[in-house]
C-alpha positions as CSV (number, residue, x, y, z in Angstrom):
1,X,132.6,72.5,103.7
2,X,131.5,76.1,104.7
3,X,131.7,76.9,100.5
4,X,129.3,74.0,100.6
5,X,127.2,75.3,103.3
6,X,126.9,78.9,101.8
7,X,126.0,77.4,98.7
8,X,122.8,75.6,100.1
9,X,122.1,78.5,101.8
10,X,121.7,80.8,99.1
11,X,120.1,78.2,97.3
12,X,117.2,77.8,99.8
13,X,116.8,82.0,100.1
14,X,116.9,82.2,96.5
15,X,114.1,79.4,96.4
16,X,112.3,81.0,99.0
17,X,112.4,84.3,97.2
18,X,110.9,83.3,93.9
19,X,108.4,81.4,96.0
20,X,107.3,84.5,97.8
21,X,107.5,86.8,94.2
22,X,104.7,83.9,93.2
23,X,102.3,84.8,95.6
24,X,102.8,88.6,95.3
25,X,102.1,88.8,91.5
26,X,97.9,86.6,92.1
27,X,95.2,88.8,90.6
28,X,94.2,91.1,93.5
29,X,90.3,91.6,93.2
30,X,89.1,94.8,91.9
31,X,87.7,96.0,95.2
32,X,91.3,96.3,96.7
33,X,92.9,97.8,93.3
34,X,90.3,101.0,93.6
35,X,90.7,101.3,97.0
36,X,94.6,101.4,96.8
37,X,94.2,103.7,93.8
38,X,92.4,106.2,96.0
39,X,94.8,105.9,98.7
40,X,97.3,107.0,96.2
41,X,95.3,109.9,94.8
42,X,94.2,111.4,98.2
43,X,97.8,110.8,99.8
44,X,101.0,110.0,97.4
45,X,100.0,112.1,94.0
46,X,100.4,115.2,95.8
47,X,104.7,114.4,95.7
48,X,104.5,111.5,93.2
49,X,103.5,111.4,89.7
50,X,101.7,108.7,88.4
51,X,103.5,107.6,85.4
52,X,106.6,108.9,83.4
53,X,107.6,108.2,79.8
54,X,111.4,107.3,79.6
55,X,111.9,110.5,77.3
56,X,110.4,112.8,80.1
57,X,112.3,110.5,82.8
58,X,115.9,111.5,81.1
59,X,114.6,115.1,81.0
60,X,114.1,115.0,84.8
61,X,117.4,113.4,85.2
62,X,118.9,116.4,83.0
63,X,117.3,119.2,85.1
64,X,118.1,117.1,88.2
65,X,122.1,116.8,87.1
66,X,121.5,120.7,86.2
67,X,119.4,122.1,89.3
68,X,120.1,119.6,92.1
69,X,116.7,119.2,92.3
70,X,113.9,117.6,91.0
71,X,110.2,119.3,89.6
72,X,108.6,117.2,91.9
73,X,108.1,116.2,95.9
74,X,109.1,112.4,95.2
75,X,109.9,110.3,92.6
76,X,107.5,108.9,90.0
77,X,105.8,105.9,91.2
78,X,106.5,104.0,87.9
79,X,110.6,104.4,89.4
80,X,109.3,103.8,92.6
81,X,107.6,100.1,91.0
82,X,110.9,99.7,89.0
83,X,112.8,100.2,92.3
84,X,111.1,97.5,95.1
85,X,111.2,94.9,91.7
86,X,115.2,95.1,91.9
């Protein structure tokens, strides 16, 4: 019975969640996208890069294995997008 239970229960979170992941991915108007994207270039470029190939991400991996740390304040935001989609 509690198997049962637990099952129904991740059932309805994991309904819930794609539910919620539809609503997040709606067109935002284009008012709101330029106003976020100047929010990041007056506040969050000056640690975090904008976008990263793969080939320069495994070169900042490298120096980071190497040096400890990375050439920047915070991590790219394209990791940063790859990271809240997990």
């Amino acid at each position: 019975m509690k198997k049962l239970a637990l099952g129904l229960v991740a059932l309805s979170l994991t309904i819930t969640a794609c539910q919620k992941g539809q609503t997040a991915t709606q067109e935002l108007p284009e008012e709101e996208i330029n106003r976020g994207y100047q929010v990041y270039k007056t506040t969050c470029a000056k640690c975090h890069w904008e976008t990263v190939t793969p080939e320069k991400m495994k070169q900042i991996r490298e120096y980071r294995m190497k040096y400890g740390k990375p050439p920047f304040g915070g991590p790219p935001m394209s990791e940063i997008s790859a990271r809240v989609k997990k």
